[in-house]
N, C-alpha and C positions, 0 to 999 in steps of 0.2 A: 432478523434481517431476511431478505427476499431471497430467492436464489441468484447467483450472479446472473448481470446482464452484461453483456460487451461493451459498455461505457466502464465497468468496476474493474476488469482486467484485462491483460492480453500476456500471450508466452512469446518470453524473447527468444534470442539466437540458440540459447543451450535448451527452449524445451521449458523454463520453470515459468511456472503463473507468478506475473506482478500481477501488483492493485495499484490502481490511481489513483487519484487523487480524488476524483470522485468518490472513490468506495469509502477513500480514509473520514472523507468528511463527511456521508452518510452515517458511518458507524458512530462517528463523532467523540471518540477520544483517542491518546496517542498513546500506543502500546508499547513504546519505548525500543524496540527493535531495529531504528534504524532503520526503516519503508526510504525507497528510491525514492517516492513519491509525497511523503509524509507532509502536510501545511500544517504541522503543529513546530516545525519549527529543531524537529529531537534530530541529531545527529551522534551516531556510536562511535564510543571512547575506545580508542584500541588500547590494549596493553592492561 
């Protein structure tokens, strides 16, 4: 993959780098992590 472009991320309020949704579907599968952003659909199971 390319180096990031400012469509792939941005740093919220605390400082940390998201990915959008763009990057998530560039890369094109779902890493299972529970991404803010993720359109595969994966949401993480607490407990």
């Amino acid at each position: 993959m390319s180096p990031l472009e400012p469509e792939n991320s941005y740093f919220n309020e605390a400082g940390f780098m998201v990915f959008t949704e763009t990057y998530h579907r560039k890369r094109g599968y779902c890493c299972k992590n529970g991404c803010k952003h993720c359109p595969y659909g994966f949401k993480k199971q607490d407990g």
